[in-house]
C-alpha positions as CSV (number, residue, x, y, z in Angstrom):
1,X,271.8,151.6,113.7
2,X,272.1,147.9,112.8
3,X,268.4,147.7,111.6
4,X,268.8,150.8,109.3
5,X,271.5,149.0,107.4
6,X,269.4,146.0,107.3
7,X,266.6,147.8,105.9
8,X,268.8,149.5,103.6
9,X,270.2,146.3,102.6
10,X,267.0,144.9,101.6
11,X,265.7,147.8,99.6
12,X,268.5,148.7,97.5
13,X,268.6,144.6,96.8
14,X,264.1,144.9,96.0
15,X,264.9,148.0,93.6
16,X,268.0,145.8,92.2
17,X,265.9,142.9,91.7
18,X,263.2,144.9,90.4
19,X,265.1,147.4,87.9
20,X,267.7,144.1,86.4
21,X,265.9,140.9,87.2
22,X,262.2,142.2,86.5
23,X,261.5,140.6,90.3
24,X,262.8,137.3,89.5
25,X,264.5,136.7,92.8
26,X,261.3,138.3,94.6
27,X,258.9,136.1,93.1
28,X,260.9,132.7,93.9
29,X,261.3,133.8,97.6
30,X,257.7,134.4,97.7
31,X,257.0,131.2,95.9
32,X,259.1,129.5,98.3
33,X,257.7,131.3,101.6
34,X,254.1,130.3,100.6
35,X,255.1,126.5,99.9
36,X,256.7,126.9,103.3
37,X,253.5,128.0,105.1
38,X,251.5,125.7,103.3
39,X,253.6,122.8,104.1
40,X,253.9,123.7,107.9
41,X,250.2,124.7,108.2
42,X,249.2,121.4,106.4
């Protein structure tokens, strides 16, 4: 039950992000995940 609220959680805040923010938020995490691979990878 826990990980159906999680996922809940996380798609109503995507479709949030998407409808108000045009994916702003989306785009910085992924920004920032990729700069984190990169730096741990090397």
């Amino acid at each position: 039950m826990r990980y159906v609220i999680v996922i809940a959680a996380v798609t109503f805040f995507l479709f949030w992000d998407g409808l108000y923010n045009h994916g702003h938020y989306l785009d910085v995490t992924v920004k920032e995940m990729s700069r984190i691979v990169r730096y741990v990878t090397g």
